[in-house]
N, C-alpha and C positions, 0 to 999 in steps of 0.2 A: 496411250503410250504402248510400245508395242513393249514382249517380253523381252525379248534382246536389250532395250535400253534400260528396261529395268533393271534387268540383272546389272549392263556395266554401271551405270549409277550405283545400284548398292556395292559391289567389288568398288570405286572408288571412294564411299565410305565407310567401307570396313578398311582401306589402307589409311586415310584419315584419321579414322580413331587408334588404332593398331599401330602406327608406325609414326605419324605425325603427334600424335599424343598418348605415349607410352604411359601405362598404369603402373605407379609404383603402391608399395603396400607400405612402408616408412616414409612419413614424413620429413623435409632437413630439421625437424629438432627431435626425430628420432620415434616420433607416434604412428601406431599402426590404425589402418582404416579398418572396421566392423566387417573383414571380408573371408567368409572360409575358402577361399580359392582352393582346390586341388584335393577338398573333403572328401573321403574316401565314401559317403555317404550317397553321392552323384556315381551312379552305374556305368555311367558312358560322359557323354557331356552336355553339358545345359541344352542345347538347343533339339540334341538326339533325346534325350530323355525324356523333356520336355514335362508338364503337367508341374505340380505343386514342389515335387521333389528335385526342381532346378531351378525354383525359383530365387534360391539364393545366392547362387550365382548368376544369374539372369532375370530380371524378373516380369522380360516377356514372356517366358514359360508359363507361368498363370495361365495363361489363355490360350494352352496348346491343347486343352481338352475341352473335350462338349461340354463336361460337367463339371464341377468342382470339384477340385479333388482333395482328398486328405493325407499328409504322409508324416509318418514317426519314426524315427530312427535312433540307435543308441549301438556304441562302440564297449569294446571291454577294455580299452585303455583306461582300467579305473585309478585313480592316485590313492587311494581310501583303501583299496582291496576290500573284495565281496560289495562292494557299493556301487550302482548305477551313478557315476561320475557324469558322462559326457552324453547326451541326447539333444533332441530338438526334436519339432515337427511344422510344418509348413501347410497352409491351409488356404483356397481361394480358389477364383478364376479370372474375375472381371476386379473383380477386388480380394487383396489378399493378404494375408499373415504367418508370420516366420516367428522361428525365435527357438534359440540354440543354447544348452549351457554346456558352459566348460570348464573342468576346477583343474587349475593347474597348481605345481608344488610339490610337497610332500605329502605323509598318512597324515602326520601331525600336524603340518604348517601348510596349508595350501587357501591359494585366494579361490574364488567362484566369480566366473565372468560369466552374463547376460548379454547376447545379441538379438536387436530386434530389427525385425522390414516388415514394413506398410507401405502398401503402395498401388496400384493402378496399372490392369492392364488391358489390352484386346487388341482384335485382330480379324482376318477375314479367314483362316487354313493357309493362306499364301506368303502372309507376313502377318509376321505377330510384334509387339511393340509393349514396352512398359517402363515406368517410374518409380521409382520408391525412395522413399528417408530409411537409414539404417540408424542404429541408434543400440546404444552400451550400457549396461547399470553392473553394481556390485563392483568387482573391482577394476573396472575401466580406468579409473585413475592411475593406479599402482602400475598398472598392466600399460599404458598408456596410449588407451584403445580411444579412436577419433570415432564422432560422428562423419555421415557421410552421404550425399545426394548418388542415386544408382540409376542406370538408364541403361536399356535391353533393347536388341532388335533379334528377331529370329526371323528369317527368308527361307522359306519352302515353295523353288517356284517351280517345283514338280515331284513327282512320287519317289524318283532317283534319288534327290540329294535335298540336305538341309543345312545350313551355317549359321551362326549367330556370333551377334560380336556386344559386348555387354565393359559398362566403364562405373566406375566406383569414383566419386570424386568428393573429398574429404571438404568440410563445410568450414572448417577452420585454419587449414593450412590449406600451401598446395600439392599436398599427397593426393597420387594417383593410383586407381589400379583398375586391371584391364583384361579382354579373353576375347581371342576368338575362336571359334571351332566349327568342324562339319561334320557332318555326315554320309556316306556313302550307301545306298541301295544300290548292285549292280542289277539287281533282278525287276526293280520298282517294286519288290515286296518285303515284308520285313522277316524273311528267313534268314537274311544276311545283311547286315548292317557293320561296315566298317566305319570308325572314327577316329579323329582326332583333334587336340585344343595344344594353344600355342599364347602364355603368356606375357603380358611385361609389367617389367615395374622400375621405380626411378626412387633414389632417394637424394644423394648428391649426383648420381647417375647411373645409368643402366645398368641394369643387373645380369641381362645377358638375354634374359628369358626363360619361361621354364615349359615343356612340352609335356602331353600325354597321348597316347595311340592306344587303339585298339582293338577289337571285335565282339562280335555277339552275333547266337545264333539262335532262331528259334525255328525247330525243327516240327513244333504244334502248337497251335495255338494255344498262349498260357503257359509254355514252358520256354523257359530265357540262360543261356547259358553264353557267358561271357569271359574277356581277359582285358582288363587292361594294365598298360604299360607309365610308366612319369618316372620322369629325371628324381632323382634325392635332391633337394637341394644343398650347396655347401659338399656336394661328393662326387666321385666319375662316375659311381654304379646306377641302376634302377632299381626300382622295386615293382612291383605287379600285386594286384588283387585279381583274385577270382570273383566272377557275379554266376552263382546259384539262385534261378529264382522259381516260384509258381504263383500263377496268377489262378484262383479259384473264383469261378462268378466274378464279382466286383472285388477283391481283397487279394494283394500279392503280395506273398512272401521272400523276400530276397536275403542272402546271407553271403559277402563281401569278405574274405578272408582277405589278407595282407602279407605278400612275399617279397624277401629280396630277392636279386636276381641268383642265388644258390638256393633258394627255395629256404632260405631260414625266415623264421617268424623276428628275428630284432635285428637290426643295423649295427655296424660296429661299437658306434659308441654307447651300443647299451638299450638305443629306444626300440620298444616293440613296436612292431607293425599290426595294430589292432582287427579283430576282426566288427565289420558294422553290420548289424541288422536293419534291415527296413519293413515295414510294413508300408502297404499302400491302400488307399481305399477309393474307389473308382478313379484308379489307373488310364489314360486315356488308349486302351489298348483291349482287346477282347480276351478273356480267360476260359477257365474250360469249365463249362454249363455241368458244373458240378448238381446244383440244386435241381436242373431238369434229369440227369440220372436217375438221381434218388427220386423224383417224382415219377418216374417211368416204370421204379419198382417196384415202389409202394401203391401206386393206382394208377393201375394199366388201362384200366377203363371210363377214362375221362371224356367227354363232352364239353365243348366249349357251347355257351349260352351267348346267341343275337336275338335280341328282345327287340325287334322292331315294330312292335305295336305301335300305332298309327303314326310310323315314318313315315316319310317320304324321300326317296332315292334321288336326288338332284349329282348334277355337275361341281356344284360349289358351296359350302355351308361360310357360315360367318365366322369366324373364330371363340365366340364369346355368345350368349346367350341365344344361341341356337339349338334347343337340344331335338326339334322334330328332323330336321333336314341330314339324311346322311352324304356325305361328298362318297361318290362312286371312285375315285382315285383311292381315297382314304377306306373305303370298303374294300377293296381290292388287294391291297396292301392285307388286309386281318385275313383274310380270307387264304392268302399265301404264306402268311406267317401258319394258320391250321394245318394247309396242306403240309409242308417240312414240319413240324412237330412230332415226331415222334413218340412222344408221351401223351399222345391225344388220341382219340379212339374215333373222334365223329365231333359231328355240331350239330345243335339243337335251336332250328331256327324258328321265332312266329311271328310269322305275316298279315296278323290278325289285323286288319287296317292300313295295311302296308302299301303304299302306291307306287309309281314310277314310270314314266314313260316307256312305249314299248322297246324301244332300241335298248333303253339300258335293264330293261327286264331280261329282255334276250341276253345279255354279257352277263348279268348276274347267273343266271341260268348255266353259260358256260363255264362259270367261274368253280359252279357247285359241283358240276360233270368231272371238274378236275380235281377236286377234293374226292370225287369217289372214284377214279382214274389209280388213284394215290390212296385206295383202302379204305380210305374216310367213313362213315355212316352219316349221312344225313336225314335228320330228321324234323319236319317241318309239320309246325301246327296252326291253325288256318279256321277263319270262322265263316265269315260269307263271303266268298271270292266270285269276282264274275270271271269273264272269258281269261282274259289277260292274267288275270292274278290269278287263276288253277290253271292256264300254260306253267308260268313259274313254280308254283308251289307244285306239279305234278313229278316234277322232277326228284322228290324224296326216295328215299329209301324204303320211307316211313311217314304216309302222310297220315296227320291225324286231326278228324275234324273237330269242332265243338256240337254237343248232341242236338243243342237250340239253331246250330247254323243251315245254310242250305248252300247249294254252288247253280251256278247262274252261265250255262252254255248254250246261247240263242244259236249259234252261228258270226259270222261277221256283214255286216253291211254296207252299203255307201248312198248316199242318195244328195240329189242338190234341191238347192230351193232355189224357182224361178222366176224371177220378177217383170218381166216384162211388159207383162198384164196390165200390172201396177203402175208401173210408170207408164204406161198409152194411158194411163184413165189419170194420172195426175201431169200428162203433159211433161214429160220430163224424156227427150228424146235419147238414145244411145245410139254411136256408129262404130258398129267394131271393127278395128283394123287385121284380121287373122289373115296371116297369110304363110300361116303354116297348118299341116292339116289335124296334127293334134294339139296346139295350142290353145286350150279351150276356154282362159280366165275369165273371155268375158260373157262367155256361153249363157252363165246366170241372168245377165242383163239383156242379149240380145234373141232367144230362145224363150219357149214356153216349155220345152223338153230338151231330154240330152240327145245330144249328136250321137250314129253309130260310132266314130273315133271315137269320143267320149266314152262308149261304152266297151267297146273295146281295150283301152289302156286301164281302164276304172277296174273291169271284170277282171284281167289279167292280174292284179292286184290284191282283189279280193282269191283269187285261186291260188298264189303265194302264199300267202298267209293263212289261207284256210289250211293248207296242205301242209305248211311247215307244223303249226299246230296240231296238226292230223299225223305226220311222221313224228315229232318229238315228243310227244303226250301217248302216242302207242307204242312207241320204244321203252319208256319210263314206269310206264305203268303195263308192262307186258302183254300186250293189247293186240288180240287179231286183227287181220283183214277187217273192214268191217264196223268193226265194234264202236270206235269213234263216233262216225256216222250217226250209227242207232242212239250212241245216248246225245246227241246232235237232236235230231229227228224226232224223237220218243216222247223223251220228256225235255229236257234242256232245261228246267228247274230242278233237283235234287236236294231232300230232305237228307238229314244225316244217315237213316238208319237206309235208305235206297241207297244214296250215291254208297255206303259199306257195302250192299247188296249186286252192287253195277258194277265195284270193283275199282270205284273213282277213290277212293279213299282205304287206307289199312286197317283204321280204326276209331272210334268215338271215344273222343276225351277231352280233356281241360289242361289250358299253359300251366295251370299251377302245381296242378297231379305230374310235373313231369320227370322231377326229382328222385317221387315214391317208382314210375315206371323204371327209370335206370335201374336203382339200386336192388327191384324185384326179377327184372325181365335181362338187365345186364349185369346187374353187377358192379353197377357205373356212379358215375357219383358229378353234378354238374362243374365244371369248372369256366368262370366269369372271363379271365382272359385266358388266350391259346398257349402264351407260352410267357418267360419272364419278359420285365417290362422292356431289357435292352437287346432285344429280339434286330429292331433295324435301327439302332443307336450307331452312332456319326463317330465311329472312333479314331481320331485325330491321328493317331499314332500309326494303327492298320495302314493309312494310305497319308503318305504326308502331302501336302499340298493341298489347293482347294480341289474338287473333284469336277471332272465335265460338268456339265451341264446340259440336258435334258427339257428342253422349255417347250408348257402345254401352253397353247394359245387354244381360249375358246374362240369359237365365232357362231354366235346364237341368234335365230332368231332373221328380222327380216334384213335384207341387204340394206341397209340405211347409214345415212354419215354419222349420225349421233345417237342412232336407237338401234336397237338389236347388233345388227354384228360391229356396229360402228366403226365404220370403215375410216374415218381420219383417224381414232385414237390407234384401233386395229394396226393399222399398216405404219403407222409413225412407233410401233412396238417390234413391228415385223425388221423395218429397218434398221432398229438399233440393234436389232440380234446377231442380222448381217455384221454388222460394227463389233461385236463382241465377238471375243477370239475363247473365250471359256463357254463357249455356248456350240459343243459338237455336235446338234443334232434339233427339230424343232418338229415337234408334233400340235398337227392342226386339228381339233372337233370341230367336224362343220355340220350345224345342225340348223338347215336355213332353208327356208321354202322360196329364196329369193327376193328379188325386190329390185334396186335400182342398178346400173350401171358401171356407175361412178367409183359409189362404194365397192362394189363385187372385185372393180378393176384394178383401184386400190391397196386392198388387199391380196391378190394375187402379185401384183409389181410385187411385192414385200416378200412372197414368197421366191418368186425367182432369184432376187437378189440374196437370199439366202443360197439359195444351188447353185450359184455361181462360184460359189467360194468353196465350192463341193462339199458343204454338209448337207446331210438327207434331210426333205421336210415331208412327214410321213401327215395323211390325211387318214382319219378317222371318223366314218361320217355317223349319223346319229339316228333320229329318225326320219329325217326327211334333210336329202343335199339335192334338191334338185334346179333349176336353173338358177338363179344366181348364184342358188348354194351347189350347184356344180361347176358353176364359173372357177371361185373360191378354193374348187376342191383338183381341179384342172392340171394344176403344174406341180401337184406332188411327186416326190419322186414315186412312190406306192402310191395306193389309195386302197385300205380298208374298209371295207361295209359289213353290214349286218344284211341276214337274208331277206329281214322285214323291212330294212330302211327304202323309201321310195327317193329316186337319184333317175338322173339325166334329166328330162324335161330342158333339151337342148332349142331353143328356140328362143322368139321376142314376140312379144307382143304390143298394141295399143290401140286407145279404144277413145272415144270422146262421149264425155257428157252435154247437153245443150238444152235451150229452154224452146220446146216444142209444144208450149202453149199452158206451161205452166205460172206464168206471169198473168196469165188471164183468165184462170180459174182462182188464182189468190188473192190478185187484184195488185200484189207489187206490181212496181214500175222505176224503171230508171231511166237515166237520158245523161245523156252528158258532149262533148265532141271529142275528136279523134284527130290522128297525124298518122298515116300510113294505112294502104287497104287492107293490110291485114291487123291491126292492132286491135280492132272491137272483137279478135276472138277471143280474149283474155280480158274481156270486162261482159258484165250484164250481171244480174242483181243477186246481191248478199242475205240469203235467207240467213234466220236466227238458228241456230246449231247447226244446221246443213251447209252456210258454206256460199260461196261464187258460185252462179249458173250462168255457164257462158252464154249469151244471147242469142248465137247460131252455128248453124252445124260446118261446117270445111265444106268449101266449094270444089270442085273438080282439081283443079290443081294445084290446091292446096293438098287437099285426100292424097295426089300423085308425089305429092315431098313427103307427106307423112309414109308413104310406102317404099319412096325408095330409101329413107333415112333409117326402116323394119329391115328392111332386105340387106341392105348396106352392113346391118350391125347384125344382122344373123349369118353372112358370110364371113363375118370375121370370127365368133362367135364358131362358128363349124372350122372356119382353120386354122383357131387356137388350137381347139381340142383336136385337130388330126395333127398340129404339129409336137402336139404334148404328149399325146395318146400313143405315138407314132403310128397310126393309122392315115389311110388317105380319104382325099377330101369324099370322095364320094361313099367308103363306107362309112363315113361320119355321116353324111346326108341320110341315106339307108336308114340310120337309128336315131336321126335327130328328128325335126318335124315337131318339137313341142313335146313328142311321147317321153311322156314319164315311163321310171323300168323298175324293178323291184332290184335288190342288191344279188341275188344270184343271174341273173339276168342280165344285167349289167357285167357283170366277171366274163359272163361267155360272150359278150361282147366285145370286150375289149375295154370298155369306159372306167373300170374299176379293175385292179388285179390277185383282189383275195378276200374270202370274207376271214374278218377278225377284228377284235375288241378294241378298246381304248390300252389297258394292258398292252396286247399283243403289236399295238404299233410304238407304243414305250419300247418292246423289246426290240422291232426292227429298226427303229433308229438307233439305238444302242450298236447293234450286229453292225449297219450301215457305214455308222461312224468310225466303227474298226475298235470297239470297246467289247471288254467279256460280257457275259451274260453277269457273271455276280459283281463286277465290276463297282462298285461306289457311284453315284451319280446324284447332282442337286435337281431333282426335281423341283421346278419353276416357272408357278400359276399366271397366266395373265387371262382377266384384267387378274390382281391381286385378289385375295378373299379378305372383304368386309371385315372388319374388326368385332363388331355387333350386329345386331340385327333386333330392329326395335319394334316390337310388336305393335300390329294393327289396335287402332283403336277405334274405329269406326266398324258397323256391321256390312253383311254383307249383302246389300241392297244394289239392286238395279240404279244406277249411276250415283249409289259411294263409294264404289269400291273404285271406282276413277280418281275419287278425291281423297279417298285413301290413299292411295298410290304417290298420288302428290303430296301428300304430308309427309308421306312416307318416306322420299326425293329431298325434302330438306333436311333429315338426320343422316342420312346414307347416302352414300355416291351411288350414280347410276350405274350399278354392276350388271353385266350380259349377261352375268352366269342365270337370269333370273329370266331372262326376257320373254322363254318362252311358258315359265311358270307362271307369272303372273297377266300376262295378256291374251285374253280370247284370239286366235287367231282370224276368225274372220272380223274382227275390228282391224286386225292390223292389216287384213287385205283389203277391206275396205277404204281404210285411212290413207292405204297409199297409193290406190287407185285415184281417189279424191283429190290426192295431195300433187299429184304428177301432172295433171294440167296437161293430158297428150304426150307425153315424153314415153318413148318404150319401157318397157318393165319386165327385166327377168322375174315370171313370178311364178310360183305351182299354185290354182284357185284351193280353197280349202276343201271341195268339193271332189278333188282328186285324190284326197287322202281318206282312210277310213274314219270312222267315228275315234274321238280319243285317239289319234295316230298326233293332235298337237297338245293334249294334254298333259299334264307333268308326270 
């Protein structure tokens, strides 16, 4: 349903209830319904207000805030004098509770009336909805107060404005009573908030109506300064109340005085216009961070503690019984809450165990560069780190090692294993279809060595990263010309008290001694979180409506329909995003070494059909996007990388296995008959774990389909990407050919247009879409993150851990976010070389990649 029809749908059932079923507050025998209508204790009106303290007039309010809220209030209209007469407080979200007293009378003679609501609500931020029984004790009789069934609607169907229309319907008679009201934002912020409520009641018949208007301004956040206006009823004049309020942290104090329209405190016949107190307690509205103040001046010199001993940095954690895996989103986030902290001096991180793939080492890396960008101190302590992990940890302020540890910097490597040997001596024939000159997947199979291209694209690779390593590690650690090198070259093993002597380290110590160092060497003192807990809490009120929407699609892993980036669920997610109108922006992780076609192609459709509709789908690639996982990453409108990510590998490949006399060294045998000359390519015999071995290899012109159907899909394959890329076809050619390119490489290319984080393309979708940078936004995961995660029970043995995996498949959905943690990669380029049967394969060999460039 688009917004338009929503909206007129709701505007004709708020005329429906408002004007077709007017609310009266007297019944025809003269009883009044359980309703404070026009309670001076409501600041603005039900649906503006919203949270606990409009719930009873409305009691979809409940569920206008994130949290439960709690609100008390009491008026000085006492009958008793010196006596708290009239109060109530109101308390809930999803479910919630009311309840008001009021002594009406004289000092000496007065009754005491009880109002209660229970009731049920929720909502999405866009509409909110609720039900309640209201219900009267004490002197309801005398007083002759009805129960009553209560039903609420609030509509926010954007930042600008809000309305709610709410009905009171008495369970015993047919007394009615009834409101609707809005609100105005002209800014869509809440500096300015105009209102107003408008409404009726019947008893033998209409009453006329009774109105109230009027404004609030908040000129800081947490300070609330208001007017509002209402008919007297039974008079010509108004009267107005003022709203004074301050919200401190979670707790807002508001004070409500009551004028007539001459500014006197009592109406003419005598009744005072009370003044109402409220308190509030997590208000769905931000206050002013009183508590971090006073934290900022009483200990200036704070540390926030990341204890990630033997983490591991992943894409996506399970929600529930996960505590090794950190989700890098969710890291990211703390890590920015540090940086804006003001009351924070640095962070005190240990990496003692700490793993992570390199792509997201590299972001965590620049994540820290920006906390010291921003004053921060970081300090990081580290027990045996090899290459990878003192890249990261080097980056301190302060690094400190343990005195038992040592640091492990060989250099970097690449090397393949080559089997060809192997298969002439067990008959097992390969014909590789390359016909591009760096596409080298099946080089393993058909070579006894690497190709010069192979060594060429491979080397180029290994020289990126050595040198990125080599530039960010002698920046960090104030490091000459030079110096790198030598502790490369020298030694490349490091005891503690050398690597302090080399200058790889600041100092020899213990995570637990860390405490004693702040409080001797700063002055400091650790603090567990950065700042208070509602740091990026959802405050309903700040932005009314639901908020864009922001949605990370991963895509992990190899290009397949049902594993790794799983291109049917993938793309049937892509499309319904297109379909959503609350989805401004759509950020893709493609972390994929390639694989099939099909899938690649699929997912990419999904994207386009996003940009059509003109939202940005910004690509974020990881450690490795290169051919399929460049296909995938193709029609972003950006495309972000990292400098170490390995990307393009613009080509196709394929390759045939066949049985070149391995049926007669085993002694199988098959037979069977045929229907078409080429059908026996796809039969000959089923060894046990290994699989169909086709019986023979592609004849001539056979070979000639298989190459033109390579070449076919590589020219389309090259003028996707020159028409996505807006380059032409031929300097697409220039750089394609199968060569893989490192991510800075890439940029000066053309294929990618910036290196930057998972973050940083959150933020250029944001910009893209035409949203602020601090703008509110639902960040929204796909696939979704696991609810659990049910530990391994099996060890970890050479093929249990396969049937781990499958045990592990009937407790938990097949989540992506995993695919490349928990699966060897050269299984999985194996498996889908196996599995392809000759069909071309976007695919990078794992032999293209460094060591641990697919580990987690």
């Amino acid at each position: 349903m688009s917004r338009c029809s929503f909206l007129c749908i709701a505007v004709l059932v708020a005329m429906a209830i408002v004007h077709v079923h007017p609310a009266p507050s007297m019944g025809d025998d003269g009883k009044m319904i359980g309703y404070p209508l026009g309670s001076a204790y409501i600041p603005q009106t039900p649906s503006v207000t919203g949270g606990a303290v409009g719930a009873f007039a409305n009691p979809a309010a409940w569920s206008t805030t994130d949290k439960g809220e709690v609100a008390f209030w009491w008026n000085d209209a006492s009958v008793r004098g010196g006596t708290l007469d009239n109060w109530g407080y109101s308390a809930g979200r999803h479910l919630g509770f009311a309840m008001q007293r009021t002594i009406f009378g004289a000092k000496d003679q007065n009754l005491s009336l009880y109002d209660y609501q229970l009731g049920l609500a929720g909502g999405n931020r866009r509409i909110h909805f609720g039900a309640a029984y209201r219900w009267a004790s004490g002197a309801d009789e005398e007083l002759g107060r009805e129960n009553a069934w209560v039903t609420g609607l609030i509509v926010r169907p954007g930042k600008w404005g809000s309305f709610g229309l709410s009905g009171a319907f008495a369970s015993g008679s047919d007394a009615r009573l009834g409101i609707a009201d809005f609100g105005l934002r002209p800014f869509g912020k809440p500096w300015l908030t105009l209102f107003a409520d408008y409404s009726l009641r019947e008893t033998n018949r209409f009453d006329g109506g009774h109105w109230g208007t009027g404004i609030e301004l908040r000129p800081f956040s947490g300070i609330h300064l208001g007017i509002k206006l209402r008919d007297v009823p039974g008079e010509d004049d108004f009267a107005y109340s003022l709203s004074l309020g301050v919200t401190l942290d979670r707790m807002g104090l508001h004070v409500l005085p009551g004028f007539t329209q001459d500014g006197e405190r009592r109406l003419e016949g005598g009744s005072l216009l009370p003044t109402t107190y409220l308190v509030r307690m997590d208000p769905p509205h931000a206050g002013l961070p009183v508590r971090d103040w006073l934290r900022r001046m009483g200990e200036p010199n704070r540390y926030v503690e990341l204890d990630f001993h033997d983490k591991q940095l992943t894409y996506q954690k399970a929600k529930y019984w996960d505590d090794r895996r950190i989700a890098w989103i969710d890291l990211a986030r703390q890590l920015d809450a540090i940086r804006d902290d003001a009351g924070v001096r640095g962070a005190a991180i240990n990496l003692s165990g700490f793993s992570a793939r390199m792509s997201l080492a590299w972001e965590f890396r620049e994540k820290i560069k920006e906390l010291q960008k921003a004053g921060k101190e970081v300090i990081i302590y580290t027990e045996e780190p090899g290459f990878g992990a003192y890249y990261l940890a080097s980056v301190a302020d302060r690094l400190v090692m343990d005195p038992r540890g040592n640091i492990l910097i060989p250099g970097i490597a690449a090397e393949r294993t080559y089997v060809k040997g192997f298969l002439d001596k067990v008959g097992l024939g390969i014909d590789e279809w390359r016909f591009m000159k760096y596409k080298s997947a099946f080089e393993g199979f058909s070579r006894k060595d690497m190709s010069e291209a192979d060594k060429d694209q491979i080397g180029r690779a290994l020289d990126v990263i050595y040198e990125t390593f080599d530039n960010d590690i002698s920046q960090s650690r104030d490091w000459g010309s030079g110096q790198f090198d030598r502790a490369v070259e020298a030694e490349f093993v490091f005891l503690a008290e050398p690597a302090l002597e080399h200058g790889l380290v600041d100092d020899v110590g213990r995570w637990h001694d860390l405490g004693d160092w702040l409080d001797e060497e700063r002055n400091g003192a650790v603090l567990e979180k950065p700042c208070y807990p509602d740091v990026y809490r959802s405050y309903y009120d700040n932005r009314w409506g639901r908020p864009p929407q922001i949605s990370i699609v991963y895509a992990l892993g190899e290009c397949d329909m049902d594993r790794g980036i799983r291109g049917r669920a993938t793309s049937e997610h892509l499309r319904g995003l297109a379909k959503n109108d609350d989805v401004a922006g759509v950020v893709l992780r493609a972390d994929s070494p390639g694989g099939g076609v099909l899938p690649s192609d699929l997912v990419a459709e999904g994207m386009e059909l996003i940009k059509e509709d003109g939202r940005p789908v910004i690509v974020s690639q990881g450690n490795v996007a290169g051919s399929g996982g460049y296909w995938i990453s193709m029609p972003g409108t950006r495309i972000l990388t990292t400098p170490i990510t390995i990307t393009g590998s613009i080509g196709v490949i394929g390759g045939w296995f066949y049985d070149n006399g391995i049926s007669e060294k085993t002694g199988f045998t098959a037979d069977g008959v045929k229907r078409g000359s080429h059908s026996d390519l796809f039969t000959g015999i089923s060894f046990p774990l290994i699989g169909r071995i086709p019986r023979r290899n592609l004849d001539s012109g056979e070979r000639e389909m298989a190459r033109g159907l390579i070449l076919d899909l590589y020219d389309g394959f090259v003028a996707d990407v020159a028409a996505a890329r807006g380059m032409s076809v031929t300097d697409v050619r220039e750089v394609a050919q199968g060569r893989i390119w490192m991510g800075q490489d890439a940029v000066e290319l053309g294929l990618c247009d910036a290196i930057g984080t998972l973050p940083d393309a959150v933020a250029e979708a944001k910009e893209l879409a035409g949203l602020d940078a601090d703008e509110e936004v639902i960040l929204a995961e796909f696939p979704p993150r696991e609810m659990f995660l049910f530990p391994s029970l099996m060890p970890k043995m050479p093929g249990i851990s396969v049937i781990s995996r499958a045990l592990a498949g009937w407790f938990t959905k097949d989540d992506v976010s995993t695919a490349l943690e928990t699966d060897d990669y050269a299984e999985v380029y194996l498996r889908a070389i196996a599995e392809a049967e000759g069909e071309p394969l976007l695919m990078v060999p794992p032999e293209n990649m460094p060591d641990g460039w697919c580990e987690p």
